[in-house]
N, C-alpha and C positions, 0 to 999 in steps of 0.2 A: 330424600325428596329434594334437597336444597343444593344437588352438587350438579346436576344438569345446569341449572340458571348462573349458577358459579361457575361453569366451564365455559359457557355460551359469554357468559361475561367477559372471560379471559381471551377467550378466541377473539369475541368482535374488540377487545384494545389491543392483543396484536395486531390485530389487522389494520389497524386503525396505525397505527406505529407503522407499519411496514408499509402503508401508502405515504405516509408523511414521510417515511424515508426515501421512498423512490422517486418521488416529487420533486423534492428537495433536491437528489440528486442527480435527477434529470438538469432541472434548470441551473444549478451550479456549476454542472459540466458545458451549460451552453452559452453563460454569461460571468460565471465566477461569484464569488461569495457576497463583495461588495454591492453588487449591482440584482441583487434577488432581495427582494422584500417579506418578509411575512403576509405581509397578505394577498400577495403575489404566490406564493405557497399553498396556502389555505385556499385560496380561490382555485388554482389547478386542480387540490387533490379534492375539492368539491366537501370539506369539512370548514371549523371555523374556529378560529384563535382561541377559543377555550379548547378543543379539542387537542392543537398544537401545544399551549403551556399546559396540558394536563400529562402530557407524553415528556416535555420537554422545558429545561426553566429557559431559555430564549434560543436564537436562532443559532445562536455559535454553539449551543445543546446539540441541537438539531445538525449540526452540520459535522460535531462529532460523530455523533451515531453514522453518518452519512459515511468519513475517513474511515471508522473501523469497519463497516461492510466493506469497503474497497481495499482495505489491508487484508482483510481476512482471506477475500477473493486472490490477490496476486500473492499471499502466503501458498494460497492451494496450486496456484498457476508454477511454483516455484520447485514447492515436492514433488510436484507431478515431471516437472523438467530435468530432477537430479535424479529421479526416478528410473529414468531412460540408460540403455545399456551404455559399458565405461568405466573406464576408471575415476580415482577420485576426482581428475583435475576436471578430466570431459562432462562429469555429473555438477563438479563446479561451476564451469562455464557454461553451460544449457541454462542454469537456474540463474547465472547474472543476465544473460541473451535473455533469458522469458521476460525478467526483471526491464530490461531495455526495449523489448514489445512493449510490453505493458505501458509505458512512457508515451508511446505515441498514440496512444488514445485518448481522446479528449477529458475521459472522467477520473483516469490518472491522471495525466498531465495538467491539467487546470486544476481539478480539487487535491489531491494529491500533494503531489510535487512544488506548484507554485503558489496555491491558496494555505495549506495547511499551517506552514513551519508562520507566518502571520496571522493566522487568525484564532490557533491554538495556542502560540505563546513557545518559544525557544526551548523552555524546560519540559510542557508536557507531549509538544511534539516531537521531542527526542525521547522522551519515554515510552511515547506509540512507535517510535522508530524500533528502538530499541525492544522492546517486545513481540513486537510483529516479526522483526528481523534476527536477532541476533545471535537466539538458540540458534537459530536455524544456520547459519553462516559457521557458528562454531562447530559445531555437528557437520557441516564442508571440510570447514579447515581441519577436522583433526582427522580426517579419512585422510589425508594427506602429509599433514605433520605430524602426525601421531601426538609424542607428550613435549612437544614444543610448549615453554610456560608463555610464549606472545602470544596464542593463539586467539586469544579475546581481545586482547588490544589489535592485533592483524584482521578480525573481523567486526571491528567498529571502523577503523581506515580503510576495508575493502567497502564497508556500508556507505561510508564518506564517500568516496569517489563515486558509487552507482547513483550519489544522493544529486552529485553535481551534475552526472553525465544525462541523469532524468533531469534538470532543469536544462541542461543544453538543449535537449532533444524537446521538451516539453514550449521553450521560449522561440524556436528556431519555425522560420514560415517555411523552410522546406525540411520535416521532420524525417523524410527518408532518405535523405541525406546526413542529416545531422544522426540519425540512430546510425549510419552505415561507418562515420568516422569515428564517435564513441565507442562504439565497439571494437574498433581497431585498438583502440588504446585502452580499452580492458582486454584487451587480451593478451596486449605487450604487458598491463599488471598484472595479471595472472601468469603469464611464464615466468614471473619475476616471482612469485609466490612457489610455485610448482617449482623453478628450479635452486629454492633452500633447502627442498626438501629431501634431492640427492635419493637413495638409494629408499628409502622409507613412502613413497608413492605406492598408492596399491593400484 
């Protein structure tokens, strides 16, 4: 008798969480972290600051939850890109290309890219770096270098560079430009990658 009002319960606080995330991350892709208020928040998503700290203990809460929907998303944008027919290196470079799309959108590029690595903090935003990204990259590079032992250190330096080439592309007032030259120069890092790998490329 008590699991219907229990489930109804659950449903309306996710919902409740998942407007507070969209909200949030609407307005932070429009103005950035600094410049968005709580109640500025609560007021769009038409709830009210007890609602927000019952989901979240403050705003830089709230603007995690915001990052890891946005990692999750260009996670999927990424398998989906290495997905595509090719060999290792071409399944490589689709997935760092989707990687440098994704850049020139405002809600990477401002929450992402240029708000995150300050407002999370050096150590846990290289630990969302790092787990969004890094299987994932290692899982590239070894389709390619097979039992190469750098292979994890070569795919936290290949993360490092897409990391710089998203703020280039992210900071730049003409963004399709600025993705058109970064990508030039991952792509000269990647034949530099692809050709260690000599005869072991599939």
């Amino acid at each position: 008798m008590s699991v219907k009002p229990q489930r109804t319960r659950d449903e309306q606080a996710d919902a409740t969480r998942a407007t507070l995330i969209a909200t949030a991350r609407r307005l932070f892709a429009r103005r950035g972290f600094p410049d968005v208020s709580v109640d500025e928040i609560v007021q769009a998503a038409g709830l009210t600051k007890g609602a927000l700290y019952h989901h979240f203990r403050d705003k830089q809460e709230l603007f995690r939850g915001v990052v890891e929907q946005i990692e999750q998303a260009i996670q999927e944008r990424l398998i989906a890109a290495a997905s595509q027919p090719g060999d290792g290196v071409a399944r490589l470079r689709a997935a760092c290309h989707a990687y440098l799309d994704a850049c020139t959108e405002d809600e990477v590029g401002r929450i992402v890219v240029l708000d995150s690595p300050a407002v999370l903090g050096w150590d846990a935003w290289c630990k969302l770096n790092r787990e969004y990204g890094l299987g994932f990259f290692v899982d590239r590079l070894r389709a390619i270098r097979r039992d190469d032992p750098a292979i994890e250190s070569t795919a936290q330096m290949l993360m490092g560079a897409l990391n710089v080439a998203g703020r280039v592309i992210a900071q730049s007032e003409d963004r399709p430009a600025a993705r058109s030259q970064v990508g030039m120069t991952i792509d000269r890092l990647l034949a530099g990658v692809a050709g260690t790998a000599g005869s072991s490329s599939t």
